[in-house]
Backbone bond lengths (Angstrom), bond angles and torsions (degrees), N, CA, C in turn:
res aa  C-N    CA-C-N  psi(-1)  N-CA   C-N-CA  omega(-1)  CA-C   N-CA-C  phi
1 X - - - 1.465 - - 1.520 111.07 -
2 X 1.701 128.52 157.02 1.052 109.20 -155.70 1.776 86.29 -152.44
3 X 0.888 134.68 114.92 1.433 137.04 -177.15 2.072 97.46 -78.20
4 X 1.636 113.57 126.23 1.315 105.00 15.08 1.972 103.83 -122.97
5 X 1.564 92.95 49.01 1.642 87.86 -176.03 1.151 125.70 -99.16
6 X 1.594 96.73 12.82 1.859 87.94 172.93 1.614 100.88 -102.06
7 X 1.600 120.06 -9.22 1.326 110.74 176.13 1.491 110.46 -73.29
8 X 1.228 119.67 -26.64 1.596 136.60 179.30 1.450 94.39 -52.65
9 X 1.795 117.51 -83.79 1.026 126.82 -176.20 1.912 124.57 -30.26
10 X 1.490 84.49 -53.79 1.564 86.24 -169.66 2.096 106.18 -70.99
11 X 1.416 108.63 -25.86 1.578 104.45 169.48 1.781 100.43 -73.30
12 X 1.014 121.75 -22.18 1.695 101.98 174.90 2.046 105.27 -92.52
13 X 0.671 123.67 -46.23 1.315 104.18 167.93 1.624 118.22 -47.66
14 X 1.228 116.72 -48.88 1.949 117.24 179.60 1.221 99.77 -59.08
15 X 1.703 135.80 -28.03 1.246 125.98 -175.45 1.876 106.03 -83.34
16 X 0.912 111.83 -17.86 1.806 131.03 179.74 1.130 109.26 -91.01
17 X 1.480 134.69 -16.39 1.563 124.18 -152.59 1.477 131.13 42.68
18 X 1.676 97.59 31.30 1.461 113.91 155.47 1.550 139.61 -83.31
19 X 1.431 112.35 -178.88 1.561 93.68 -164.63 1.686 71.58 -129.58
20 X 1.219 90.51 154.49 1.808 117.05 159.18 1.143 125.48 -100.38
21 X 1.935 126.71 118.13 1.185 142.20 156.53 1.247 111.02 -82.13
22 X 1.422 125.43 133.83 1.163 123.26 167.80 1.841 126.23 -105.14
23 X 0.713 169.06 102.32 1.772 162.64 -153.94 1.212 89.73 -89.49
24 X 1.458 115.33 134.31 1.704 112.37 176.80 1.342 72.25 -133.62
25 X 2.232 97.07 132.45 1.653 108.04 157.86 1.745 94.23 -111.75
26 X 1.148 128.09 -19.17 1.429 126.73 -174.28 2.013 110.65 -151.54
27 X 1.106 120.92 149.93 1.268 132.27 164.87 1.712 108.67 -76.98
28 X 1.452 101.78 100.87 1.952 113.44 -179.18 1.217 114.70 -55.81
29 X 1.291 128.59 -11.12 1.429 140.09 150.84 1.619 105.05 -64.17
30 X 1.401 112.86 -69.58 1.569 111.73 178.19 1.523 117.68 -47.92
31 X 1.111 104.48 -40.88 1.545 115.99 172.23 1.913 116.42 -62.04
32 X 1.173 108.41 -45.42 1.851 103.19 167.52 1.249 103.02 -67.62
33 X 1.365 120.12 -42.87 1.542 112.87 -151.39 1.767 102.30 -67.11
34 X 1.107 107.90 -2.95 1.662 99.52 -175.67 1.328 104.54 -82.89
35 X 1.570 129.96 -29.59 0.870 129.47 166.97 1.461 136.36 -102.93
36 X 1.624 117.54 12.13 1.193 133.81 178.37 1.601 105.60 -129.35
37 X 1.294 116.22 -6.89 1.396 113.98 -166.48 1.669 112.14 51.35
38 X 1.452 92.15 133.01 1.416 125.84 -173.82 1.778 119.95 -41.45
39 X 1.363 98.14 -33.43 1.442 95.50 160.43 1.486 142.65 -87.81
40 X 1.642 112.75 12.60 1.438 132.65 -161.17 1.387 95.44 -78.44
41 X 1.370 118.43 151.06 2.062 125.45 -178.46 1.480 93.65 -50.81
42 X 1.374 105.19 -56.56 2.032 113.38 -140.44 1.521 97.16 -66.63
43 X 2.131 110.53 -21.87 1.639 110.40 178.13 1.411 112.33 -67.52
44 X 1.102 111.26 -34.23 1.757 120.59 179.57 1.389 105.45 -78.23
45 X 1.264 124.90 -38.69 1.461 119.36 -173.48 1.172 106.20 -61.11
46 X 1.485 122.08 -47.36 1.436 132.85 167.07 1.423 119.39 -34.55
47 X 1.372 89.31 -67.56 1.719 90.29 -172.95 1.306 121.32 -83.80
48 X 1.761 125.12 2.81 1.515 110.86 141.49 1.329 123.78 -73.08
49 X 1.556 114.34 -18.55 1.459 122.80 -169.60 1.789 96.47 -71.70
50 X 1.430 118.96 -40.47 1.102 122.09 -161.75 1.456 116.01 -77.79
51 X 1.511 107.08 -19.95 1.070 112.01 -172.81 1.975 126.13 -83.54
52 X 2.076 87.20 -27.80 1.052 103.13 -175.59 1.565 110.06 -76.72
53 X 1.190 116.61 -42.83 1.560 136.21 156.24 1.783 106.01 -12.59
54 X 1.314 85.73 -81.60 1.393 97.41 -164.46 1.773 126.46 -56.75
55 X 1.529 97.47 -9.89 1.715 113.84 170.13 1.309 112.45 -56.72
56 X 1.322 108.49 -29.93 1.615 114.59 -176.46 1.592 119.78 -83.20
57 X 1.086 104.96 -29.92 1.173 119.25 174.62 1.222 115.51 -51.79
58 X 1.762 119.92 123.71 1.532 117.40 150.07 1.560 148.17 -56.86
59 X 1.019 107.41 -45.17 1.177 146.98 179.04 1.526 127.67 -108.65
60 X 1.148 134.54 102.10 1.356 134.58 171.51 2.054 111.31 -123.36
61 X 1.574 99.52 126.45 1.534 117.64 177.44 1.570 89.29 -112.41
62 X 1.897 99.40 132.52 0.995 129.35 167.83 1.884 112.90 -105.04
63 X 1.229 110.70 124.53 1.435 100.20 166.45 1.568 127.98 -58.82
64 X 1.575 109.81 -40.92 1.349 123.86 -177.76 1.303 118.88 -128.20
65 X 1.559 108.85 137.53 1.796 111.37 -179.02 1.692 107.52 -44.21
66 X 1.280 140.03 -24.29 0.933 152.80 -161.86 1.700 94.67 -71.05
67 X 1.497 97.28 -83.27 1.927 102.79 164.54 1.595 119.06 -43.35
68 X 1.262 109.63 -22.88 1.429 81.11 159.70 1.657 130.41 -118.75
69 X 1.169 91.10 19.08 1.445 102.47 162.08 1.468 109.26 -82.76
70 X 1.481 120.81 -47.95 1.080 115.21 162.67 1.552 154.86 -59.86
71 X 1.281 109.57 -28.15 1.540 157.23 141.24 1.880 96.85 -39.52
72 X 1.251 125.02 -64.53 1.523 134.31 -170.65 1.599 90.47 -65.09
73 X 1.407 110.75 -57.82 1.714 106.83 -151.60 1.960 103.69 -73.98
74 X 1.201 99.55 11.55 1.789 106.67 -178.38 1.501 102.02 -106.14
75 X 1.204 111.00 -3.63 1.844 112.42 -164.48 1.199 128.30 102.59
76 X 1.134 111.33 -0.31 2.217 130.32 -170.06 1.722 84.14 -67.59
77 X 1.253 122.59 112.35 1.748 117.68 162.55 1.683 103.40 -97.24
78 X 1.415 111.80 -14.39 1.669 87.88 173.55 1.548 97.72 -142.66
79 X 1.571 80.85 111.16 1.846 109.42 -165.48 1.512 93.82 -125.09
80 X 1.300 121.89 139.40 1.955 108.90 -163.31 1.876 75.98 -151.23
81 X 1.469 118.50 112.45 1.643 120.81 176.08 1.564 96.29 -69.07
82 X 1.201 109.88 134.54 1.950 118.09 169.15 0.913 89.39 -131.15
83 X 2.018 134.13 120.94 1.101 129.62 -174.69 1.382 91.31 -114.46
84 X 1.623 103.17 135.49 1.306 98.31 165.24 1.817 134.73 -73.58
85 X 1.261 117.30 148.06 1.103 139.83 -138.31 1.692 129.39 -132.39
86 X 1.340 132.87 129.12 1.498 114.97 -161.54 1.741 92.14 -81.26
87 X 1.886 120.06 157.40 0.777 112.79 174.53 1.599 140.20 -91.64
88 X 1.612 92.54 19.40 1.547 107.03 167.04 1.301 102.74 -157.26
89 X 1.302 125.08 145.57 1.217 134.48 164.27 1.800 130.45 -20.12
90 X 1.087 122.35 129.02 1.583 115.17 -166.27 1.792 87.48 -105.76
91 X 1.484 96.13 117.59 1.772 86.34 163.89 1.794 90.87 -120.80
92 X 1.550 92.52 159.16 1.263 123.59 -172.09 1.918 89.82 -55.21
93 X 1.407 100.59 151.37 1.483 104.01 155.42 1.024 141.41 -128.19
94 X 1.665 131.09 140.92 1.705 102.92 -152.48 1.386 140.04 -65.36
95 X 1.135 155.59 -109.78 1.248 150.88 149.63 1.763 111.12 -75.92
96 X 1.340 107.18 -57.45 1.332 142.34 176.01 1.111 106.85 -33.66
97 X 1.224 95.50 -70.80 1.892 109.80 176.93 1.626 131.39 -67.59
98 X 1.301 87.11 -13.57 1.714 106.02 174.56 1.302 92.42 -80.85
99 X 1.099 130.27 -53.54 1.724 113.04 -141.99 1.607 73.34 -90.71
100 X 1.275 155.54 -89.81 1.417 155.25 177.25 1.371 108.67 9.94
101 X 1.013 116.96 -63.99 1.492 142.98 179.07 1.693 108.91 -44.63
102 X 1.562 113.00 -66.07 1.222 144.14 166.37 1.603 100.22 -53.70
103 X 1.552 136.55 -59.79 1.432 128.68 -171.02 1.683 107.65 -63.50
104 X 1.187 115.35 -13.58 1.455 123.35 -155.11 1.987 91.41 -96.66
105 X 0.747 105.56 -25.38 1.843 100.02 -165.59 1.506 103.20 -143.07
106 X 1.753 99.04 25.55 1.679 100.01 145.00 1.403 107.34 62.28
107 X 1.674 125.31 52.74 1.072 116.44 -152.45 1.763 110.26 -137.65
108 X 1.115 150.16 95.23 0.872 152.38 -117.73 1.866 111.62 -45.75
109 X 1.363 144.81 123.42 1.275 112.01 170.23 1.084 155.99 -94.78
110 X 1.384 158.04 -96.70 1.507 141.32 175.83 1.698 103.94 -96.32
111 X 1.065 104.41 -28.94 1.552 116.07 -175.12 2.005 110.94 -63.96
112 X 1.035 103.04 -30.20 1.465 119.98 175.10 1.094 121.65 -88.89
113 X 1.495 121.33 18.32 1.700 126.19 151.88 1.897 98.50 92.02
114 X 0.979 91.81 176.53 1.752 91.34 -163.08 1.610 122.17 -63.54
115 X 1.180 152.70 167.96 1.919 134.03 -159.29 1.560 70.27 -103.94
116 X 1.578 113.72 172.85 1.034 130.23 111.41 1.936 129.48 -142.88
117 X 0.942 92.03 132.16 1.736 102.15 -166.78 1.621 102.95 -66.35
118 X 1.232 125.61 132.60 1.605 120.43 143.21 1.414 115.68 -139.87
119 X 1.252 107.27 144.05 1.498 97.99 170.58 1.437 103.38 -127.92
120 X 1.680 113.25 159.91 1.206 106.99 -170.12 1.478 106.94 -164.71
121 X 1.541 100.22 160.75 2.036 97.44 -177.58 1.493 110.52 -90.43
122 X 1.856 112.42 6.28 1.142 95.50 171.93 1.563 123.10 68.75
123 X 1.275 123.74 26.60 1.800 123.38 -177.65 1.039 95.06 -150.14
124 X 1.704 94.60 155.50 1.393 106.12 -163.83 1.642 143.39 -48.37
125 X 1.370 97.33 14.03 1.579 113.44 178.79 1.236 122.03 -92.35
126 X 1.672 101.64 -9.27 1.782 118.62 177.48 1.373 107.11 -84.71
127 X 1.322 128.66 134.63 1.237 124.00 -179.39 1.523 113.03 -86.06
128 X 1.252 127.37 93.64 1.874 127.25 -165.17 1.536 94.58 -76.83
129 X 1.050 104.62 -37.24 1.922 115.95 -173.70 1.772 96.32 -55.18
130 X 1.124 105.13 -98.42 1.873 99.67 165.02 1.013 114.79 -10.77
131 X 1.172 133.72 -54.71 1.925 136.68 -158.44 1.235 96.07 -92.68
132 X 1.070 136.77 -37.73 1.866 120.07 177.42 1.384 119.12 -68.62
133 X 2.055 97.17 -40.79 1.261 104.49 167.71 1.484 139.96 -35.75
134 X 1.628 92.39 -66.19 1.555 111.88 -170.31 1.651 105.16 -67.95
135 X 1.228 130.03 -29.97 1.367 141.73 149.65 1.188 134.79 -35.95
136 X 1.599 129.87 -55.04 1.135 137.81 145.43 1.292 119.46 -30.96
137 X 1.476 104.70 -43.06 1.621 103.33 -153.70 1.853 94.59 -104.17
138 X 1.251 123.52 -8.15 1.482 106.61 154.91 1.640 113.04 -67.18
139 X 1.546 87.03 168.37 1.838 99.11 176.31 1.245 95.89 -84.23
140 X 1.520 123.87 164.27 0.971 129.69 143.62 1.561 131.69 -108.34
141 X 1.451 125.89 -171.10 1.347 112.08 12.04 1.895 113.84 -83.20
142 X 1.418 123.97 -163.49 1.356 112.96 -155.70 2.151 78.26 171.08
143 X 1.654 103.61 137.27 0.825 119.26 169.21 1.614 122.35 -137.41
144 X 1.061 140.76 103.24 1.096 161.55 131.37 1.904 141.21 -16.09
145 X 1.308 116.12 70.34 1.323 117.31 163.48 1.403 128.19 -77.46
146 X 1.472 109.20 121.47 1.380 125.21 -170.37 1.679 98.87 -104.27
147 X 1.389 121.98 139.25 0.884 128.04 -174.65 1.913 110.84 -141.49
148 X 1.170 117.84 161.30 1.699 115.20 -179.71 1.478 113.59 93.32
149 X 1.085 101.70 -161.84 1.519 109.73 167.26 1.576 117.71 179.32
150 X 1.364 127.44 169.90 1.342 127.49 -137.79 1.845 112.48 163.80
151 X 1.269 107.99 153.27 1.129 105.40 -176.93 1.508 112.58 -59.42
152 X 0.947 119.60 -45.26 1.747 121.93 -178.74 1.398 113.22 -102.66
153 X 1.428 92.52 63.79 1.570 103.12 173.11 1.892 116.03 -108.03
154 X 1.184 104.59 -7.28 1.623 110.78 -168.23 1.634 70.71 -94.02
155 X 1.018 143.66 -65.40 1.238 141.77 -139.83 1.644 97.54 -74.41
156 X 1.132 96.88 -71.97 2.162 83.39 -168.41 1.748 108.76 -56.39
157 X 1.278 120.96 -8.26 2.121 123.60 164.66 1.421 81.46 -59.21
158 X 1.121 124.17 -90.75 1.586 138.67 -147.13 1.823 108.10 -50.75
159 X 1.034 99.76 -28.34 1.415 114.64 -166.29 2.229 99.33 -75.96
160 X 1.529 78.05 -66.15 2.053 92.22 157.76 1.496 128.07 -33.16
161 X 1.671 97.72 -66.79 1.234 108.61 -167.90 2.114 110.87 -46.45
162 X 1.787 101.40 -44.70 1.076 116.60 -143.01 1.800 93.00 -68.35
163 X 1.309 121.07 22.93 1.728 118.61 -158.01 1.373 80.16 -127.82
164 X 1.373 110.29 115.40 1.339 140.04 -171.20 1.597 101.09 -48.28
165 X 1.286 121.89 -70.61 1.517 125.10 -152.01 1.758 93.98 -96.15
166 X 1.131 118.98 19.63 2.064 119.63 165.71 1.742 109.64 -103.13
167 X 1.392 88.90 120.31 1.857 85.29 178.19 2.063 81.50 -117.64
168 X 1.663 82.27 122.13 1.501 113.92 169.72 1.278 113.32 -65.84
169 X 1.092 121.90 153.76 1.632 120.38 150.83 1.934 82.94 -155.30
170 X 1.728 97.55 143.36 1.272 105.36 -157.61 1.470 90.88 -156.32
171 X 1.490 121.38 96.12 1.340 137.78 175.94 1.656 121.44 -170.34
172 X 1.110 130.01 156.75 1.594 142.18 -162.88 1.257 105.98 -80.16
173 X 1.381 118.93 124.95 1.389 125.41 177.45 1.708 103.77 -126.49
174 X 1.356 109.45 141.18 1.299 140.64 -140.67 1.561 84.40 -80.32
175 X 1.414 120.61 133.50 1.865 116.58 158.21 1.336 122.31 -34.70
176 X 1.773 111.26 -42.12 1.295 116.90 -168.79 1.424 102.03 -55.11
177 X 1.557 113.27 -48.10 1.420 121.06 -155.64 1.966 103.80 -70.00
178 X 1.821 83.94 -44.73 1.571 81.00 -157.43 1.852 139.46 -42.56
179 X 1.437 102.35 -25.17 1.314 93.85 173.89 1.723 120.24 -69.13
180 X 1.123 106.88 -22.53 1.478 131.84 -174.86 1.583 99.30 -51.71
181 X 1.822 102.95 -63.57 1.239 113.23 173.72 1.586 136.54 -53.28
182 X 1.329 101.54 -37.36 1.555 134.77 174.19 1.808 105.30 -46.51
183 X 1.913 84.56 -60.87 1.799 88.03 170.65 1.027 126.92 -64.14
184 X 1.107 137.24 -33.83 1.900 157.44 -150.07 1.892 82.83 -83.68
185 X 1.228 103.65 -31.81 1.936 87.55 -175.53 1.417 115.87 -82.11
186 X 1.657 99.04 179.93 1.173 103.25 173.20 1.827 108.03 -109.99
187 X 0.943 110.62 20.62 1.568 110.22 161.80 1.495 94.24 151.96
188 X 1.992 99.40 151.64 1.206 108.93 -168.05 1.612 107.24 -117.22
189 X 1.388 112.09 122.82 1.768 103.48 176.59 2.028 109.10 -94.55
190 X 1.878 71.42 158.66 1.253 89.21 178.90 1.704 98.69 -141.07
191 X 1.481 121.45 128.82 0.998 124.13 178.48 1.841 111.46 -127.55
192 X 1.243 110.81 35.37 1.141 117.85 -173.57 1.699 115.68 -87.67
193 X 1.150 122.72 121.01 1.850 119.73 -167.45 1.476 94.58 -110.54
194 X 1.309 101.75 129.93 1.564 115.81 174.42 1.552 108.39 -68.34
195 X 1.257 100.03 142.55 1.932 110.89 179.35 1.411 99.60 -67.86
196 X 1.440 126.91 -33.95 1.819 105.19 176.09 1.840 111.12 -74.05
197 X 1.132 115.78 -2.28 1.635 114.08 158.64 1.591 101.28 93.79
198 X 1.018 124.32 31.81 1.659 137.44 -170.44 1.780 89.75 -133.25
């Protein structure tokens, strides 16, 4: 939800005799508070605003059991988890097809230590601290595709690069491609922390 367009929305549906669904991927309170800290007015203003909002609401989709545990423990009685989902099946691919896969989109190969794919929006909800961490402290060697983009994207490259045994590669790969790519690795990170703190 996003102030102030779900108040928009929900006054044009009451004028329609519509109902409001909402998709919650984060609490917009949880979401400032990362960058205002949790005790700031405008975070509380938020999250009474958000809370009162959402009374009206019919319908609420949670991405994660987490959101709707949280979502439930606020008063949400019809909270339904829809996790998002790839839109076709990922099967493993064989050796063959890995490195094929990998020669085709310029992608580091077996000789350069194990892939791992992430893509990311880069804002402060990504944990860079974790991701440099857990990085450092593998062996190498170890290669790394960064994908997306985001305000703190020059910063977590530079941050990467500076880890001796990680060879970066840090450029945009096409939807079509990406699951392709996803498979071709040897594991995919995600360092993304939900604004309700779960």
């Amino acid at each position: 939800p996003g102030t102030p367009i779900v108040d928009v929305c929900a006054r044009v549906a009451r004028s329609h005799g519509a109902r409001v669904i909402l998709d919650w991927h984060n609490l917009e309170a949880g979401m400032i508070a990362l960058r205002l800290g949790p005790r700031h007015p405008l975070v509380r203003a938020i999250d009474q605003l958000e809370h009162r909002r959402a009374q009206d609401t019919a319908l609420h989709l949670a991405v994660t059991s987490a959101m709707t545990d949280t979502l439930r423990a606020r008063g949400r009685h019809h909270v339904v988890t829809f996790k998002d989902a790839p839109e076709r099946w990922l099967d493993p691919p064989t050796p063959a097809q890995r490195a094929h896969i990998r020669a085709t989109h310029a992608l580091p190969d077996v000789r350069s230590g194990p892939l791992a794919v992430m893509s990311s929006s880069y804002s402060l909800d990504d944990d860079l601290d974790l991701l440099v961490a857990g990085l450092r402290a593998m062996p190498g060697p170890l290669s790394l595709l960064l994908t997306g983009d985001g305000p703190r994207r020059d910063e977590a490259i530079a941050r990467l690069r500076a880890i001796e045994h990680l060879h970066v590669v840090a450029r945009f790969v096409d939807a079509d491609d990406y699951l392709d790519v996803l498979a071709a690795a040897d594991v995919g990170l995600c360092v993304h922390r939900s604004a309700t703190g779960r």
